[in-house]
Steps between C-alpha positions, in 0.01 A plus 500: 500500500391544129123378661533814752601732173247423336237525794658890563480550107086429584515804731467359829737638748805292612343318850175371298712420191695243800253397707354351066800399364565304832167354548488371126859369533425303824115379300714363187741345727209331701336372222794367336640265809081382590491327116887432552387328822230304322774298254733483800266326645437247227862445466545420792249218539586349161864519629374284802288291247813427269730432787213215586440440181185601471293751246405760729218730411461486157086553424388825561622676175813389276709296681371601860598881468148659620540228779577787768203771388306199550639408811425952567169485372417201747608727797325787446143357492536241770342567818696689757459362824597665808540276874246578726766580769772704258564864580353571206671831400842334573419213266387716236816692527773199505508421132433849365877570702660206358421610173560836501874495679597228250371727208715796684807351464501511128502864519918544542613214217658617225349290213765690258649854486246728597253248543399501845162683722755629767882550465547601826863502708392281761277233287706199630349590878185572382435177320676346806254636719200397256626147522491538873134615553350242280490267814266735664222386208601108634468601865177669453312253317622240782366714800170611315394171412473376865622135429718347639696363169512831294670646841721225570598587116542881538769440778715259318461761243636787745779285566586371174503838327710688715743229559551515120485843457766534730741330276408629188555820660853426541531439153353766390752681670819346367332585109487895631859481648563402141329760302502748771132602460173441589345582174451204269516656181855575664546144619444381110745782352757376739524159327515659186814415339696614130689137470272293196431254801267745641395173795812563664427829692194300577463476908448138478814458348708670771575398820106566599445166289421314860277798587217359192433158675417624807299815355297231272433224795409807714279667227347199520396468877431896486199423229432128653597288220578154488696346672398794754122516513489409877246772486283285271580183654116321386617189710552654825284870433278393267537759289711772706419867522207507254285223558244692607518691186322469179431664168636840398651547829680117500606657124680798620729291764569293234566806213721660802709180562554465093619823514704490734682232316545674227614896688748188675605359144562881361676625831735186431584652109547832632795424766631218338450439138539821388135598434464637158858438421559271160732186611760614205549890351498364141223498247258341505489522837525824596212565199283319761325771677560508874140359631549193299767416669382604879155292416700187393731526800171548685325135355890332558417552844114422499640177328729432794244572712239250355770241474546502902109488553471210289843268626588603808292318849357742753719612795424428838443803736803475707714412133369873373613632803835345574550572107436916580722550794703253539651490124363830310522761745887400650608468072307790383667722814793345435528610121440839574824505755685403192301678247574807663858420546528419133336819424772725729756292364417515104257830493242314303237733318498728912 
């Protein structure tokens, strides 16, 4: 808002003064996650290194830290070769989707009060629906590259991602039933609480708590993590849905999936740890502004996240499956029944 005041103060009419302050918000923001995405990545392969106990990288600058513009420099001047047989437009296209739907989710999270591209009513369905057409970028780059393997890949990733989706749906649902909006700067002030243990209004701390399990272990299959990454299964795909793939346009499925991780890890703070809340309403916690405390919720769940790549084994198929429909989706529609009843019964936050 102040950015738009001062863009009208300039002269320019009201619709120009939007389309600027809108474009340079969504630039900054941009920018921002790409180097955030660049340390994310470091941590977590010296995560995976410690768990090991190895070093990790720890060469290219102090203590491995330019390890990953290394890693982006090496992409962008490698050869890009293209299959013979590929539809060649199609292949072009697959990772430039996958990046760009994972970087448009970002645009409805509240990072703190005020802090977000687009705080719009129905943000929860749009970032649902985000999260749904990133399979299309998978599914693409399996058909174009006329292999056998990458396609093979692509349909264990159509099947994968909407079995999962379905039951993080679900739990998405019993979160609004709580707040009683789809707006996630809403969701957050609903958990917002005036007793010094400002945690307890926390969603994860009421009876949603099973609702975070099955979110996580879902977030995970959605963005094919370990234990999940069926879709990158080297010993039976050899590399899954990008094998034909190299250089900048290998880089972008990879920046898209990192992403993705991370729009996962935030979408977690936001319904369930209170996003920008503090933990307690004393000083000096509450002195802490609000996207300190968002961004460490945020690298909690990265943490999590690299914990479960590093000890848990790979899933078979058939496990990942059984796991979505016979377990998640019957609990998740479950807790809604009673989430809903618990709602009419106690009028929470509706």
């Amino acid at each position: 808002m102040a950015l738009l005041n001062w863009l009208q103060s300039l002269g320019l009419d009201y619709g120009w003064a939007w389309f600027i302050g809108q474009a340079a918000m969504i630039l900054f923001f941009d920018v921002v996650l790409l180097v955030s995405i660049a340390f994310i990545l470091l941590a977590d392969r010296k995560i995976w290194a410690a768990v090991q106990l190895r070093r990790g990288p720890n060469v290219v600058g102090p203590l491995g830290l330019f390890q990953t513009f290394a890693d982006l420099f090496k992409f962008m001047f490698k050869e890009v070769i293209i299959p013979s047989s590929a539809n060649k437009v199609i292949f072009f296209l697959a990772p430039l989707v996958t990046a760009t739907l994972a970087f448009a989710g970002w645009a409805v999270i509240p990072m703190a009060p005020g802090w977000v591209v687009a705080d719009i009513n129905v943000g929860i369905l749009y970032l649902f629906a985000m999260s749904s057409l990133g399979v299309y970028g998978i599914i693409m780059a399996g058909w174009a590259s006329n292999s056998k393997y990458p396609f093979l890949s692509a349909l264990r990733a159509a099947a994968q991602m909407v079995s999962y989706e379905v039951s993080i749906g679900f739990v998405i649902i019993t979160v609004l039933l709580f707040a009683g909006s789809l707006n996630l700067s809403a969701i957050v002030r609903a958990q917002e609480t005036t007793s010094i243990f400002a945690f307890s209004g926390w969603n994860v701390f009421s009876i949603l708590f099973p609702m975070l399990p099955i979110f996580f272990v879902s977030a995970l299959a959605e963005t094919n993590r370990p234990p999940f990454d069926l879709v990158e299964a080297e010993s039976e795909l050899v590399a899954g849905f990008f094998v034909e793939y190299s250089a900048t346009q290998f880089m972008l499925f990879f920046l898209g999936e990192y992403v993705s991780i991370m729009l996962m890890c935030s979408l977690m703070t936001v319904l369930f740890l209170g996003g920008w809340l503090p933990p307690l309403n004393i000083a000096p916690f509450t002195m802490v502004p609000g996207i300190v405390w968002f961004l460490i919720k945020i690298l909690f769940f990265f943490f999590m996240f690299a914990m479960v790549k590093a000890m848990v084994p790979r899933y078979r198929y058939d496990q990942l499956m059984r796991l979505g429909w016979k377990v998640f989706l019957p609990t998740s529609l479950l807790w809604v029944v009673v989430t809903a009843g618990y709602v009419l019964l106690f009028h929470h936050h509706a």
